[in-house]
N, C-alpha and C positions, 0 to 999 in steps of 0.2 A: 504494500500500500504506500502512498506516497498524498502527501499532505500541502495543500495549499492556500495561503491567507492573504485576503486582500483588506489594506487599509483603506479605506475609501473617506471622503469627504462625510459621509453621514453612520458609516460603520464598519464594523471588523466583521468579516465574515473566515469561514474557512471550509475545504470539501478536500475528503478524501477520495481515491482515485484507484482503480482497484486494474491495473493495464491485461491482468487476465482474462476479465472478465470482460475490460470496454467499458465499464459502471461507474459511475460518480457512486458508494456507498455512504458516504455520511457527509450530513451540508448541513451546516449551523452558520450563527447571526447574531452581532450584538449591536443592537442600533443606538446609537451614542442619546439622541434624545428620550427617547422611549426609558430604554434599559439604564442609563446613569444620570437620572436629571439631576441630580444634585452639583453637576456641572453645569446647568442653565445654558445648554448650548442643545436647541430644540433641533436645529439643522446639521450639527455637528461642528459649528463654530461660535463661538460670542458676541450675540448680537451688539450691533449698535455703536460700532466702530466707527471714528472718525477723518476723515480728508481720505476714505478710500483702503483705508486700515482693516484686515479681516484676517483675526489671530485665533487658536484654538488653545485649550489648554492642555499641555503634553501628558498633566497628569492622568485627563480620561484616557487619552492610549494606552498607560500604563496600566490602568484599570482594566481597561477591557480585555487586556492581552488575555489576563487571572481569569474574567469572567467565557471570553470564549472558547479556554480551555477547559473551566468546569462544564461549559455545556456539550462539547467535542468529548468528554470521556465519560458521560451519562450513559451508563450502557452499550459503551463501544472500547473496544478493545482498542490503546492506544499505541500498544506493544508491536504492534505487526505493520507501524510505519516505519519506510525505511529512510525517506529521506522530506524535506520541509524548505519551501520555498516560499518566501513572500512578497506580493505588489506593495504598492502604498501609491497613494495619490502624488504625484509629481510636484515638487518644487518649497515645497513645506520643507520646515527646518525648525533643529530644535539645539539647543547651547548646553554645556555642562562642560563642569571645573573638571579638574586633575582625580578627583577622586571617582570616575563614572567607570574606570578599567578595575577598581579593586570591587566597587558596589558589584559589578558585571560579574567578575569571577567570584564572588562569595554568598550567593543570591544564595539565602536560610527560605526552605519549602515551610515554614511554620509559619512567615509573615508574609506581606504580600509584596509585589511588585516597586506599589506605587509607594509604599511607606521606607523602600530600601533604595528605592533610585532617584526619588524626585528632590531630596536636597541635596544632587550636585545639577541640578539644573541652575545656571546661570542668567538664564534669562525664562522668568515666570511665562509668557503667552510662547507660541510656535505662529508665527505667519503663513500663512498656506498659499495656496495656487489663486485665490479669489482677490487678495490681497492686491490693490493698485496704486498705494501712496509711495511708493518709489519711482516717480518720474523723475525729479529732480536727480537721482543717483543712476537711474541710467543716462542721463546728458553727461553727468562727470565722468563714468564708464566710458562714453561712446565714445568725447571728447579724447581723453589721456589715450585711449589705444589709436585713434587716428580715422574715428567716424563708424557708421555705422555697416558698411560694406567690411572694413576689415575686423569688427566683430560679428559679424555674419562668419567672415571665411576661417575664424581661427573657432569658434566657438557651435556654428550651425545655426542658430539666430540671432538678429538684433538683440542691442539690451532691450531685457520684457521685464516691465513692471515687475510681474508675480513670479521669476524668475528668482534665484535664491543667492545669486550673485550679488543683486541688488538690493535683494536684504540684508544680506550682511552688511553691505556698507552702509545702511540705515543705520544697522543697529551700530555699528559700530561710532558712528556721528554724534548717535541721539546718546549714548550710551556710553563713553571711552575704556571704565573703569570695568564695568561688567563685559566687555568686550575681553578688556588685556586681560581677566581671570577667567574666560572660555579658552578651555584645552581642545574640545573636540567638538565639532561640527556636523551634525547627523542632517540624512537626509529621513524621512517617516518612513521609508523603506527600509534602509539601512539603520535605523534605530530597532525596529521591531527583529529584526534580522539576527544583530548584536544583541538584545534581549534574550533570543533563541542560544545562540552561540556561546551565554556568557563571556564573551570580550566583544570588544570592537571590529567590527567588518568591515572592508573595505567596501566602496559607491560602487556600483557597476555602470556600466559604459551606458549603459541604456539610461537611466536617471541621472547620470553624470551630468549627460550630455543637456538637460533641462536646467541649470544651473547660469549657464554664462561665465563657466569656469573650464569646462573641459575644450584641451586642443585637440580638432578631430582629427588631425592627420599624427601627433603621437599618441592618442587614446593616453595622455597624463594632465594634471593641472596645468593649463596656460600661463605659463610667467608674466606675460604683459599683464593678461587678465586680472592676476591676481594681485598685482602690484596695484592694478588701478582700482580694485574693488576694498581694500582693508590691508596694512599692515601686518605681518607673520603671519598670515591666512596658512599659505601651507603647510606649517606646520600643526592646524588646528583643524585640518583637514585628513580624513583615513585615505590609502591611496585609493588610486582606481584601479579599477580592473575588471576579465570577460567575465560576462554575465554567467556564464556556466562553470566559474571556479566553485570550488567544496571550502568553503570558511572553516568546518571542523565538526566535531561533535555537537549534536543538544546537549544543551549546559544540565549538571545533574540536579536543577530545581526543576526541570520537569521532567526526570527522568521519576525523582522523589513523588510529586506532587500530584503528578498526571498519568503516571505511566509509561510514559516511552521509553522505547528503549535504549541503554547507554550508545549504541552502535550507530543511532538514527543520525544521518550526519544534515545538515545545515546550506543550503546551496544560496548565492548572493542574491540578495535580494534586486529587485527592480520597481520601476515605476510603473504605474496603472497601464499608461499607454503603449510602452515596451511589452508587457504581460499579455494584455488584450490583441497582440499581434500574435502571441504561440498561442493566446487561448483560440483567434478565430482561425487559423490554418494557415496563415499569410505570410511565414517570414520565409518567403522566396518571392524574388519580383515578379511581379507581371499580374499577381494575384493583389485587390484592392479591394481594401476593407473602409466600408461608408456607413458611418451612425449617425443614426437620426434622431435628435433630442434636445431638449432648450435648447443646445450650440449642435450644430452638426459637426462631425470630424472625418478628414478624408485619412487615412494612414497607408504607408507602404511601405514592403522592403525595398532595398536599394545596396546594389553591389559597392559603391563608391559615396561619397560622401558631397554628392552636389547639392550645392545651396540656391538658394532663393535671389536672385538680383534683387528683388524688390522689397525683399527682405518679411513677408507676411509667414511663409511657411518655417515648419523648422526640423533639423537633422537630429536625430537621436539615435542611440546606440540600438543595434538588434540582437535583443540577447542567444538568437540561435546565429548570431557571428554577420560582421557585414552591417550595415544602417539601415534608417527607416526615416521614412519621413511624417509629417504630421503639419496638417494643417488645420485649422481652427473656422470657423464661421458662426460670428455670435448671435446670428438672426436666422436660429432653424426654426426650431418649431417654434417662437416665441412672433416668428411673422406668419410664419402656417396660421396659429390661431389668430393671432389679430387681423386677418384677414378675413377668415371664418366668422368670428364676432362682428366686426366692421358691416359685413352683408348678411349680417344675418342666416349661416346656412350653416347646416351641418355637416361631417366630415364625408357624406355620401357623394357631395360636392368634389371632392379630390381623386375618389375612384375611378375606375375605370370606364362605369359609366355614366360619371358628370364627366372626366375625359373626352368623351364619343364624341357630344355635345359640339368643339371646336376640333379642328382640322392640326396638324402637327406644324410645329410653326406658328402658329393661330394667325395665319397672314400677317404677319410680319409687325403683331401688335408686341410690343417688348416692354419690360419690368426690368427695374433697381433694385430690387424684392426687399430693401431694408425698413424696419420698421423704429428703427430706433440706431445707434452707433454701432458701426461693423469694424472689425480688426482685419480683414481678410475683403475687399481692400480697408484699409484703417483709416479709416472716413468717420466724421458728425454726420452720420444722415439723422435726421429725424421723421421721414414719411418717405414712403417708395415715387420712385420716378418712371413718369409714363412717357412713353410717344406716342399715347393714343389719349382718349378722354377719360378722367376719372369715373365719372360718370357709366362709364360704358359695363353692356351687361355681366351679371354677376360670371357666369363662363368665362370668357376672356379674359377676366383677372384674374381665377382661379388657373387659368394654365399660362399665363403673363407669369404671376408669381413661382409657379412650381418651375417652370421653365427658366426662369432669371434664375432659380435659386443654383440649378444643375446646370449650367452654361457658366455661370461666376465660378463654380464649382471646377469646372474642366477648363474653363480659362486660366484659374489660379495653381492649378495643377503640373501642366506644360513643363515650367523649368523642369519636372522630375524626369522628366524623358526618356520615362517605360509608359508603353502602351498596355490598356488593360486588355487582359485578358482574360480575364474573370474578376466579377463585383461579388463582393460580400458583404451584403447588407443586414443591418441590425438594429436594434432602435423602436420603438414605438412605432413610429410612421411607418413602418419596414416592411407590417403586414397587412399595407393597401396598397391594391393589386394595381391601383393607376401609376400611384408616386411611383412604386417598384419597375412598371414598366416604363415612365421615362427616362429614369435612370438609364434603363438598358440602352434605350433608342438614342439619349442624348451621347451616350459617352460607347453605342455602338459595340458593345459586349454584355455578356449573359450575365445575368443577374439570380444570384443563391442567394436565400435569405436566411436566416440564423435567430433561432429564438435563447439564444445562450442568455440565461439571466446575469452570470459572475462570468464574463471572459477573462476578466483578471486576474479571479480569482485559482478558474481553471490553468488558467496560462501559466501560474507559478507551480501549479500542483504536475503539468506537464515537464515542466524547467525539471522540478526533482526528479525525474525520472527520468529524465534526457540526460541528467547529470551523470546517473548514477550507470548509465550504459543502455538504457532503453533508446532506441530509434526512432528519433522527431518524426520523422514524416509517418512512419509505421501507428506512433498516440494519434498524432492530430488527423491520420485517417479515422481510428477508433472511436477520438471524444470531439472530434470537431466535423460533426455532420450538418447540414441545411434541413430544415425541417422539408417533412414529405412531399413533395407536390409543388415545391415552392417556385423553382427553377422555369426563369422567364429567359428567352432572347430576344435581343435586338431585331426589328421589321428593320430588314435592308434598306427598304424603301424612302425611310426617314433620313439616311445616311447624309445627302446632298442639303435638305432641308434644316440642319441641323449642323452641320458645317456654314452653311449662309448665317443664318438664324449664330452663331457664334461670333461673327464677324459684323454683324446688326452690334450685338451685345457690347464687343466691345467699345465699338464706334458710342454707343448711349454712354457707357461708361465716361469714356474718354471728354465727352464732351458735358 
């Protein structure tokens, strides 16, 4: 059996993985609002944050690590994993003094987690992925390395706000004193990881690479980088490293406490978005995985490590070896529905047949599809832009909109220059049959869709077993299927109309 946990923005989950059998057997959940309110953090951060600030408290991770493991061994034998792999949501960070490698190695199974590790924590909140008060410290970043193209090319994106690069130079600004007594630097990944492992772990390339610290072409700390981001960083940093190193043994507080077993070894942890790539089958190119949700996200492997000119997308490490790219779009379903609201219609509007309704292309009527500030391109919109009339019938802007949003989508894609050859779609929207078929038509390949609840969590629980000598493509044949029936192609026919219709879009943009 082999074991995998995802940190996520609102909980710790974790599923066991049985590669005999093909079976997820045990999947548990601890939902940080629900399960630990006594942290008053209903969404799984602290409300009410100011200038763009959105911090979490590191102690409920600690907390829940205790509690997911008491509900992971309710009646399941926890002896018969052999190895543990963990996601975390990308870009969070958490601080602690010199004493976090002897807490790590001396973890007592009588008490708990949080009451033996959280006073070497240095800095009380953790900053997460939501977190946007660091613009002013990616202008000093972009600036000291010599702009924002050559932090693109050493790093894989721009400096990004919620990027953990330019956290630390927050904290380090706001903060001097509690900065120069932080010894070690955790990513949410590599903290839970290091918790498992009793010591410190080193970042893996894949979450490294979400920082604004790592150089992609030595896969180590960027010197400029770090010069520009904080004083002796490096050395308050674990190193880097592949995603499929073996960190060591489970620490014996859960061998005590839980049950595992001493043998069970420890595999590097990653970020969500790295994980969600082995959970959905994608970490070889040419396969292209598309969620659809508040933000839509386009991901892909990628042999070489090309960046973005225009800087929106970005490079991250592929923990089954080689990169991955990941782009963002903040107006997914958040313009879906306010469009839907707007006219009044229900989602039978978006199917296949409120699709029929207009012609592909919709002659040549074209959408902005933003309903509010997009990153991808990184624009104030605040209302979507038409070359036809606002006014005009409820149809036409339901596939105005669906159409802007997959044409921005393939537009913004391009610099990655693999052709797909298969879509893997996922997400809420994913299992309407119209969205799922534009995608195919617009972007011209077949279209699988995937009702995977935890890809990231699966994705780490694969990681362990690929570590340990199981054959990736052989699991994520096994646990990375398309639900039955799902598999759409592209109508040829649309090929020309959609190529045009691409070249409209831009032009709208452009102008």
């Amino acid at each position: 059996m082999f074991l995998g946990l995802d940190s996520s923005t609102q909980s710790l989950s974790a599923l066991v993985i049985d590669p005999a059998s093909g079976e997820i057997v045990r999947e548990v959940s601890v939902n940080f609002g629900a399960d630990l309110p006594a942290y008053k953090s209903p969404s799984g951060f602290i409300p009410g944050g100011k200038n763009g600030e959105v911090h979490a408290d590191p102690r409920m991770w600690m907390e829940a690590i205790d509690l997911v493991f008491e509900k992971l061994a309710d009646g399941f034998d926890l002896g018969s994993i052999e190895a543990v792999a963990c996601s975390g949501q990308q870009h969070g960070s958490l601080y602690f003094d010199d004493t976090l490698e002897a807490r790590l190695g001396s973890l007592k199974a009588a008490e708990s987690l949080e009451g033996q590790l959280s006073g070497a924590l240095t800095r009380a909140t953790a900053p997460i992925w939501m977190d946007t008060s660091t613009g002013e410290e990616c202008a000093e970043i972009t600036a000291a390395v010599g702009g924002n193209a050559e932090v693109c090319r050493r790093s894989g994106s721009i400096a990004i706000e919620r990027f953990t690069g330019p956290q630390i130079r927050r904290f380090f600004k706001l903060d001097p004193a509690a900065y120069e007594k932080t010894a070690v630097i955790h990513l949410v990944s590599s903290f839970v990881g290091s918790v498992l492992a009793g010591k410190s772990i080193a970042i893996d390339h894949g979450d490294g690479a979400g920082m604004n610290l790592l150089n992609l072409q030595s896969l180590d700390w960027d010197d400029a980088l770090l010069e520009a981001t904080a004083p002796g960083l490096r050395a308050k940093l674990p190193a880097a490293a592949p995603g499929t190193t073996i960190a060591g043994f489970v620490a014996e507080y859960f061998v005590e406490k839980y049950g595992l077993n001493r043998d069970c070894q420890v595999v590097l942890s990653t970020g969500d978005n790295p994980s969600s790539l082995v959970g959905m089958g994608a970490t070889t190119p040419g396969t292209i995985v598309i969620s659809l949700g508040t933000s839509d996200t386009f991901f892909a492997a990628m042999e070489k490590p090309v960046t973005d000119p225009q800087g929106f997308g970005h490079v991250f490490g592929n923990p089954a070896g080689g990169f991955m790219s990941l782009i963002c779009f903040r107006n997914g379903s958040l313009s879906r529905e306010a469009l839907r609201d707007e006219l009044g219609l229900d989602w039978s509007a978006f199917d296949r047949d409120g699709l029929a309704k207009t012609p592909a292309g919709n002659e040549g009527k074209l959408m902005l599809p933003f309903f509010g500030p997009e990153i991808t391109p990184r624009r104030d919109f605040d209302a979507p832009v038409r070359n036809f009339p606002a006014d005009a019938p409820a149809a036409e802007q339901v596939r105005a909109l669906l159409e802007g949003q997959f044409l921005n989508m393939r537009l913004h894609s391009q610099w990655i220059g693999e052709k797909a050859e298969l879509i893997r779609l996922t997400g809420g929207a994913s299992q309407n049959d119209g969205i799922a078929q534009l995608v195919a038509d617009i972007f011209q390949a077949p279209v699988e869709r995937f009702a995977i609840a935890n890809g990231a969590g699966l994705g780490a629980a694969l990681r362990a077993a690929h570590a340990c000598g199981h054959d990736l493509d052989t699991l994520q044949e096994a646990f990375c299927k398309p639900a039955a029936g799902s598999r759409l192609e592209p109508a040829e026919d649309t090929a020309d109309t959609y190529a045009s219709a691409l070249a409209g879009y831009q032009a709208l943009l452009s102008a």
